[in-house]
C-alpha positions in Angstrom: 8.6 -6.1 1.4 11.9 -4.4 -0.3 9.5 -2.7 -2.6 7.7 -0.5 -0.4 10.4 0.5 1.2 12.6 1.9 -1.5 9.3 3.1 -3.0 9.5 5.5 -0.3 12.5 6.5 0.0 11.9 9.6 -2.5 8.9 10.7 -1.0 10.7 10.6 2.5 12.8 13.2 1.2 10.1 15.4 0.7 8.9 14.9 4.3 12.3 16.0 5.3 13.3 18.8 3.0 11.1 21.4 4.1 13.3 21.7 7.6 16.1 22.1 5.8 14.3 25.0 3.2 13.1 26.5 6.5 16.3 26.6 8.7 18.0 28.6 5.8 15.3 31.3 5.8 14.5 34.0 8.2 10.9 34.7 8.1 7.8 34.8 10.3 7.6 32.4 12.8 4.2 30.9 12.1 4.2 30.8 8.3 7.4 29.3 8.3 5.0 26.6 10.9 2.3 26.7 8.7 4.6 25.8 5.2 6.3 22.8 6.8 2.7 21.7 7.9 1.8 21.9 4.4 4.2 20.2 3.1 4.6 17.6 5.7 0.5 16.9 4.7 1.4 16.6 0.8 4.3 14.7 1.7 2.6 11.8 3.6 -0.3 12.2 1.3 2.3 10.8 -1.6 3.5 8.5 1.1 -0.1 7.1 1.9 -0.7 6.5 -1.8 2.6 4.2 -2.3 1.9 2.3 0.7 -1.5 1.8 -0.8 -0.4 1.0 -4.2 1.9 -1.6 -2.6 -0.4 -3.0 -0.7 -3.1 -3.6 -3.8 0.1 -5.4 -5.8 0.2 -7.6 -2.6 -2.8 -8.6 -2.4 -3.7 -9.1 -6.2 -0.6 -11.3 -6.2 -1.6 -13.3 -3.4 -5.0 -14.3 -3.8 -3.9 -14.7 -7.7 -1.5 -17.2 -6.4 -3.8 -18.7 -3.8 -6.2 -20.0 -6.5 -3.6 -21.3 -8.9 -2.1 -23.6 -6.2 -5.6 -24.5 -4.7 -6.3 -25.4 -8.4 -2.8 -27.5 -8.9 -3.9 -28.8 -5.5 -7.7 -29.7 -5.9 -7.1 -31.2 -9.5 -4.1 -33.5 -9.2 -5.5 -34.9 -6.3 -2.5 -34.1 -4.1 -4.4 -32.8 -1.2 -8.0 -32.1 -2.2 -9.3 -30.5 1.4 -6.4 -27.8 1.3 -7.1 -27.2 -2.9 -10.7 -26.6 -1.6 -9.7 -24.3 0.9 -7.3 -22.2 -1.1 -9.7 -21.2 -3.6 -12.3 -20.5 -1.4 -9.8 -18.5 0.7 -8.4 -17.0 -3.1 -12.2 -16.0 -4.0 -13.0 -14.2 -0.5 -9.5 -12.2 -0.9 -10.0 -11.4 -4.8 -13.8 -9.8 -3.6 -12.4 -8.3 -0.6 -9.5 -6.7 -2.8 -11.3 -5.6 -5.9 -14.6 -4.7 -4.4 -14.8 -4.6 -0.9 -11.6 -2.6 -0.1 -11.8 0.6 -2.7 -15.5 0.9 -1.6 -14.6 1.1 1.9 -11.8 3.6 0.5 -14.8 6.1 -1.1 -16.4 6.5 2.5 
């Protein structure tokens, strides 16, 4: 989870800059409004898109690992129910993250 979070730190900066920009200018009340709207929307659009590029390496990782130990599991006969249940579980993630998930993402 350490990832993520200094993923963001940049982009956080960019949330944050544009009240310090607009503090040192003297301008029109509501442009000055409207311009840290803009860039507050840009900024958590760059935001949104780490968080979701983080959360895809997650998830491919996990169900990755889930059939690779349900396989170890299943095959050396160490405990052949919970092999069974980790691939099963591995194969319903790995649709729901490389199909499911960016379709619901294009509606």
């Amino acid at each position: 989870m350490q990832i993520p979070t200094l993923a963001l730190l940049p982009t956080l900066s960019l949330l944050l800059s544009p009240l310090v920009s607009n503090a040192s200018q003297s301008s029109a009340p509501g442009s000055s409004i409207q311009q840290w709207v803009n860039q507050f929307a840009s900024g958590s659009t760059q935001v949104l898109q780490v968080v979701n590029a983080a959360f895809k390496d997650v998830l491919g990782l996990s169900w990755i690992t889930l059939i690779s130990l349900g396989v170890l599991l299943y095959l050396t006969h160490l405990h052949r129910k919970l092999g069974k249940d980790f691939i099963v579980g591995g194969v319903v993630m790995a649709v729901l993250v490389q199909f499911v998930f960016p379709w619901i993402a294009t509606i």
